[in-house]
C-alpha positions in Angstrom: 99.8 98.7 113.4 100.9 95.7 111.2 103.8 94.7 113.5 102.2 95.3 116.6 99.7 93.1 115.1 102.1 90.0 113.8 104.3 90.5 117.5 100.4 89.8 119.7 99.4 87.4 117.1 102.3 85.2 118.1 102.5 85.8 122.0 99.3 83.9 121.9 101.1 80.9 121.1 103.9 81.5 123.1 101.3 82.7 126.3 99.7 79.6 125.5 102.4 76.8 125.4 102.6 76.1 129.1 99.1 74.9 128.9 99.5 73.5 125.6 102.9 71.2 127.1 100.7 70.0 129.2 97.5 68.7 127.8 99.6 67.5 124.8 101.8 64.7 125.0 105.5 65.0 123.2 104.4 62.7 120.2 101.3 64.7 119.8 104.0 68.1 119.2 106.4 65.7 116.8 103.1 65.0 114.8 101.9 68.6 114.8 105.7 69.6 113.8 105.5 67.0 110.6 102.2 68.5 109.9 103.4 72.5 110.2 106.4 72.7 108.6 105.0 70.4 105.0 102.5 73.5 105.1 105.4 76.2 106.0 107.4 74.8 103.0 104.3 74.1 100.7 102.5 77.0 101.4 105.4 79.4 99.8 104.8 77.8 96.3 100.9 77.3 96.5 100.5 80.4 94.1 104.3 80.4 92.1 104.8 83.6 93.8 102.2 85.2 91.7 101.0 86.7 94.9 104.1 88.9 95.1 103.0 90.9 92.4 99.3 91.9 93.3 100.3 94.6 94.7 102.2 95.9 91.6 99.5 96.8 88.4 97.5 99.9 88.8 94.2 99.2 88.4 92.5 97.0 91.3 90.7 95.1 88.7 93.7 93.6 87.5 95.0 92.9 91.1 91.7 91.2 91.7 92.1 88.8 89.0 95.6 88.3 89.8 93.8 87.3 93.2 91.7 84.8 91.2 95.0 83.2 89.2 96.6 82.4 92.4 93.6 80.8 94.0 93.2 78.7 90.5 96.9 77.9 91.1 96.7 76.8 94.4 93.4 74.7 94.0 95.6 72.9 91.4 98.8 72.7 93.3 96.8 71.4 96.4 95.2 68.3 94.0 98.3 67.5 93.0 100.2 67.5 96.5 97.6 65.6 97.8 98.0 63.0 95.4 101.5 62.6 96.0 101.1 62.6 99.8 99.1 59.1 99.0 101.5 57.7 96.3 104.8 58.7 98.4 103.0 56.9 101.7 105.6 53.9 101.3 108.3 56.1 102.0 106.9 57.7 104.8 106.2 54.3 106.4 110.0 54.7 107.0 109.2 57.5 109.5 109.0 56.5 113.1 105.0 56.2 114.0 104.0 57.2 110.9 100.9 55.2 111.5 99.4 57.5 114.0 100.3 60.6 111.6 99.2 58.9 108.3 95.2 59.8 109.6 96.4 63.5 108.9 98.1 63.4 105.8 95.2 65.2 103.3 95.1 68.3 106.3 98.2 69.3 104.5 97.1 70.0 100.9 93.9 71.5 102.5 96.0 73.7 104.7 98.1 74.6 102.0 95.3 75.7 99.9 94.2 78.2 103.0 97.5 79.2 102.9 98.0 80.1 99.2 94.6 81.5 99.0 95.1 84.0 101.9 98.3 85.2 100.9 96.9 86.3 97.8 93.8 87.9 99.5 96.3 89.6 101.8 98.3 91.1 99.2 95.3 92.6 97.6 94.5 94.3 101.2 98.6 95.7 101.5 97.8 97.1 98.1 94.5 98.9 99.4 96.7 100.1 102.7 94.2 97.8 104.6 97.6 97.4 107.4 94.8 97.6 110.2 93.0 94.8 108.7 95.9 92.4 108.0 97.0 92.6 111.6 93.7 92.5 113.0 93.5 89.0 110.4 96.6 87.5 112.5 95.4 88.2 115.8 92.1 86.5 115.0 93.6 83.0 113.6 96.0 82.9 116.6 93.0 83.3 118.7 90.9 81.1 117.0 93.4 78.9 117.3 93.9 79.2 120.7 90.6 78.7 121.5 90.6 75.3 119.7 93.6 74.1 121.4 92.0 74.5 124.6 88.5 72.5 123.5 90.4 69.8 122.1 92.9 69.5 124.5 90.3 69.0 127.3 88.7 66.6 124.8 92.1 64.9 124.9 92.3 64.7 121.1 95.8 63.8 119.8 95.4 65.5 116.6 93.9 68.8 118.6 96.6 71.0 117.4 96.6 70.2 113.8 92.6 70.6 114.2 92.9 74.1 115.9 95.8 75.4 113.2 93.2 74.8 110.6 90.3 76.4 112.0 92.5 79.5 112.0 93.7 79.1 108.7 90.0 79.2 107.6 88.7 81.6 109.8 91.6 84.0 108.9 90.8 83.2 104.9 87.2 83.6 105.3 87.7 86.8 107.1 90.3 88.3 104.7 87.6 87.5 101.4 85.3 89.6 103.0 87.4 92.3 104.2 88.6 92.1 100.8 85.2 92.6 98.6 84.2 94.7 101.2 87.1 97.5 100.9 87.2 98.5 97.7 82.8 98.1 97.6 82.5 96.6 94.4 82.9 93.1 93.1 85.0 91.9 89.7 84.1 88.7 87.9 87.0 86.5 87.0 88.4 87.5 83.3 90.6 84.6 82.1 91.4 86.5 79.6 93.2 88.8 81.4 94.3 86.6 83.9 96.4 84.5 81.0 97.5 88.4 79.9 98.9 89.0 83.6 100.2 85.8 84.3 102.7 85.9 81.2 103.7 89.6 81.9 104.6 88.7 85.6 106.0 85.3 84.4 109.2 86.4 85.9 107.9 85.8 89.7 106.7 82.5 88.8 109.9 80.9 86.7 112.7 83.0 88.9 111.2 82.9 92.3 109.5 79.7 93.1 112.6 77.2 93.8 114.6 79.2 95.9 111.7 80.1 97.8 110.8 76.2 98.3 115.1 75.6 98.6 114.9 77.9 101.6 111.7 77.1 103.0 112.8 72.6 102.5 116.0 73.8 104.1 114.2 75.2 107.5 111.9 72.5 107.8 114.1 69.5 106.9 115.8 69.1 110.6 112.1 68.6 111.7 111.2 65.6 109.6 115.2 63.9 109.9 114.5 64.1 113.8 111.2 62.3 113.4 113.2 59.7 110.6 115.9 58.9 112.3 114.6 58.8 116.2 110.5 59.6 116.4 107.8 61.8 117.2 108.1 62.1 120.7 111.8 63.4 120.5 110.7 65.7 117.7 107.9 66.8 120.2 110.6 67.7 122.2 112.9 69.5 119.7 109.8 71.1 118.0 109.1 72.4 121.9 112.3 74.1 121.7 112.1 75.9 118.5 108.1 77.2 118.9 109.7 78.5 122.3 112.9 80.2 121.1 112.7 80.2 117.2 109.5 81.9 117.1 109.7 84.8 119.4 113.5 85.3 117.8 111.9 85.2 114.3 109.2 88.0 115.7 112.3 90.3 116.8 114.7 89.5 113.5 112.0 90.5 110.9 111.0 93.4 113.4 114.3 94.9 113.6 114.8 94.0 110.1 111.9 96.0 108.6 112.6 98.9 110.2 116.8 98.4 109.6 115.6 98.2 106.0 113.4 101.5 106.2 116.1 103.4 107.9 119.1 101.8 105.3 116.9 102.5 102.4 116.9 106.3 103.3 121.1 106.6 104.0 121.9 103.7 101.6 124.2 106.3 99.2 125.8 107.4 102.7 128.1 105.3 103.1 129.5 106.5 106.0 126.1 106.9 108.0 125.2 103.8 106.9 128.2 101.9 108.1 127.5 103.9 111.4 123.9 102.5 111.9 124.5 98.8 111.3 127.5 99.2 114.0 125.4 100.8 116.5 122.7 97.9 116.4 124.9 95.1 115.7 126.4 96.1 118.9 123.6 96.3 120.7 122.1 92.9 119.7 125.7 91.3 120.9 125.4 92.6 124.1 122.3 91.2 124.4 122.6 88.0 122.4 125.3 87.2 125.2 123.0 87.9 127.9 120.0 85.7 125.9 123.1 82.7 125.6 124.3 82.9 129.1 120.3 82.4 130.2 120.1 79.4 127.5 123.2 77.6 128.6 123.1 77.7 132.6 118.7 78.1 133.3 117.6 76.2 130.0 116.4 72.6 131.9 115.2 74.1 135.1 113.0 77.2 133.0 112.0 74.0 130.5 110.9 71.4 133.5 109.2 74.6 135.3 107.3 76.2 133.2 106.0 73.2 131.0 106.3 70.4 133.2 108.8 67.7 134.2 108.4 65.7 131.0 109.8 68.8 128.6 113.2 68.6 130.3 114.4 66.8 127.6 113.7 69.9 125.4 115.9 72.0 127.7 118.7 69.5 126.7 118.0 70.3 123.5 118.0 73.8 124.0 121.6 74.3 125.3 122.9 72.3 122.4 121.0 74.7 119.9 121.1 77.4 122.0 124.0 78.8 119.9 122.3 79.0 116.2 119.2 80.7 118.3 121.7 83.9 120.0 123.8 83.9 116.6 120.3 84.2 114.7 118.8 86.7 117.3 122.6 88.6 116.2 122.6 88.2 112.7 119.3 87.8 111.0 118.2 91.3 110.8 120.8 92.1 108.7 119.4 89.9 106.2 118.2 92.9 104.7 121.6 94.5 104.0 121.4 92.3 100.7 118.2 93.7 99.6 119.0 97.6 100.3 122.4 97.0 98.7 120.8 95.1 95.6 122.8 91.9 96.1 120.1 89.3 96.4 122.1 87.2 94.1 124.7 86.7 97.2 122.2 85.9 99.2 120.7 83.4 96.5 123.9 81.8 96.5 124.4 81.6 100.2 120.7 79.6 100.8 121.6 77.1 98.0 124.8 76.5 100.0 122.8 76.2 103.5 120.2 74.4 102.3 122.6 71.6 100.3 124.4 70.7 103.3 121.1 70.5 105.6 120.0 67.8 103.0 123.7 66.5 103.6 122.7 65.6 107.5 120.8 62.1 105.9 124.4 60.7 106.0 124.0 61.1 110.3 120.9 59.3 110.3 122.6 56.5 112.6 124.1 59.2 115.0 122.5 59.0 118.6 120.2 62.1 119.1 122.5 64.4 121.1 125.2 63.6 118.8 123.4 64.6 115.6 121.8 67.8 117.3 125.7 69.1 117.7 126.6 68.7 114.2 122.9 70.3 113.1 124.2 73.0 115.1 127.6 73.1 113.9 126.5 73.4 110.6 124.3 76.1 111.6 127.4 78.3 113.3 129.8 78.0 110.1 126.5 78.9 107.9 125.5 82.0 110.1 129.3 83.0 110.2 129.7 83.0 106.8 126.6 84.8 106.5 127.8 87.6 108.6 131.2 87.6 107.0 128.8 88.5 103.3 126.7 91.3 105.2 130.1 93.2 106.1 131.5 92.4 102.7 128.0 93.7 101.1 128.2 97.1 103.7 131.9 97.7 103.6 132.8 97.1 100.2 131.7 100.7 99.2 133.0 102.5 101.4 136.3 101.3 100.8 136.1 102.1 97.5 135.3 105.8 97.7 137.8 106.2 100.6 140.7 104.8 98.4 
């Protein structure tokens, strides 16, 4: 129920973009793009990661106040985030047309805060088994959402998507409090107390958790905000087009196939011999149809682009060939992601975002590049990473079996 839930929760969006292209100019996407991915990265840190481990004491009342330590956290973190976003405004001036985004500069901390809060209300419902309610949660911001995005687009507002993506933030919150409070039928008062008592035992999550969390999260984001830098808005409309098209529904199918790689791995993980079987079997079913996905991308992009969202998105098309590489090998790769986790080698994988990350900061130095240009060594950059990704995954699933065979 939960992933049938997350999967129509983000077909909206995806059902929804041809409209959306549309009504929405390409600067008004590059704006929205600044706006989403500051909350993407911020939002991962709102709580320290406190909210990981609400589902982990026994007693709900000590979830609860866990519930009420990460709200407390993120109210903080969002005061302070929204101070800086004022003080570091000089810097941003740097960014092309930051004028017309500087308007929506505090919906960031306040989307942040939704973010933080929910997570931690969302927790506290995984803990209760509440799966039904969680997806029904997604399904109703997406379509609150949606419904925004239409009002405000006939209203013409350029800010109308930033506007509808916080509605459904709250909406979703508000709706996860009460089906919160209303689950377990009884109500706990906040006990600072214990909340200082739980947040030193689960200190770990906090001081171990939090950077490389925000490292990987930067790392995503970052190609976002370097397009808007060095070019502006309207080409990161464009390039933000490409990944809500391709990125998203490929993110949907990766963590899919990912969960249910990691269910099926977790039960075979100490044989070796089945488990190398079942990560050949899918990895050779996602090539075959990762080529088929690249061959569409390479030869249909432009046309499928200028079609379906109109004449003026061609551009994104472009774009899309040139990325269209990183998109199949993630589509490929990324579910095994999870190979580190069944295995017990997060620590690799640790090691491997610090890398990733580091040299997407690295693309600054490109800044004077023309845009096609520095979309070819993003993407370059993106192949040798994924490569060398894969090339740890068969390390991490081989490696064992080798042993025992010698």
């Amino acid at each position: 129920m939960l992933m049938t839930g997350t999967a129509l929760a983000q077909l909206i969006p995806l059902l929804m973009s041809p409209y959306l292209s549309r009504v929405y100019s390409p600067s008004a996407f590059g704006m929205f793009g600044l706006y989403f991915n500051a909350v993407s990265m911020l939002g991962v840190i709102m709580s320290l990661r406190y909210e990981l481990c609400i589902v982990l004491p026994e007693k709900d009342e000590d979830s609860m106040q866990l519930v009420y330590l990460c709200t407390g956290i993120a109210f903080a973190n969002s005061l302070i985030i929204l101070i800086i976003s004022y003080v570091s405004s000089f810097w941003l001036s740097n960014l092309s047309d930051y004028h017309l985004f500087k308007k929506y500069i505090w919906t960031i901390p306040v989307s942040a805060l939704f973010v933080g809060i929910y997570q931690a209300f969302n927790y506290y419902l995984t803990k209760g088994k509440a799966f039904r309610a969680s997806a029904i949660n997604r399904v109703v911001q997406k379509s609150a959402e949606g419904v925004c995005n239409i009002g405000f687009g006939q209203l013409q507002w350029s800010g109308g998507l930033i506007w509808s993506d916080m509605a459904g933030r709250f909406l979703v919150l508000i709706t996860a409090v009460f089906q919160s409070f209303r689950m377990k039928g009884r109500f706990f008062l906040p006990d600072f107390r214990k909340m200082k008592e739980l947040s030193y035992r689960y200190r770990s999550f906090a001081l171990n958790g939090t950077i490389p969390a925000f490292f990987n999260a930067v790392s995503l984001a970052l190609p976002v905000y370097y397009i808007s830098w060095f070019f502006d808005t309207e080409v990161a409309g464009q390039f933000n087009l490409s990944r809500m098209v391709l990125a998203a529904p490929i993110s949907i199918i990766t963590v899919n196939i990912g969960q249910v790689l990691m269910q099926r791995m977790s039960e075979i993980k100490n044989d070796e011999k089945a488990f190398r079987s079942l990560f050949m079997n899918v990895f050779r079913v996602l090539a075959v149809l990762g080529g088929i996905l690249l061959l569409i991308l390479v030869f249909f992009s432009v046309p499928i682009f200028g079609f379906v969202f109109g004449n003026v998105w061609k551009y994104a098309g472009k774009m899309t060939i040139i990325l269209s590489i990183s998109y199949v090998l993630r589509f490929i790769i990324g579910p095994f992601g999870v190979v580190f986790t069944v295995k017990e080698e997060v620590k690799t994988l640790a090691i491997w975002q610090i890398a990733y990350g580091t040299c997407i900061g690295l693309l600054y130095v490109f800044r004077d590049m023309e845009v096609t240009s520095f979309l070819w060594i993003f993407t370059g950059v993106e192949v040798v990473f994924l490569l060398v990704f894969f090339l740890l995954v068969l390390r991490t699933v081989f490696r064992k079996v080798n042993t025992v065979e010698n």
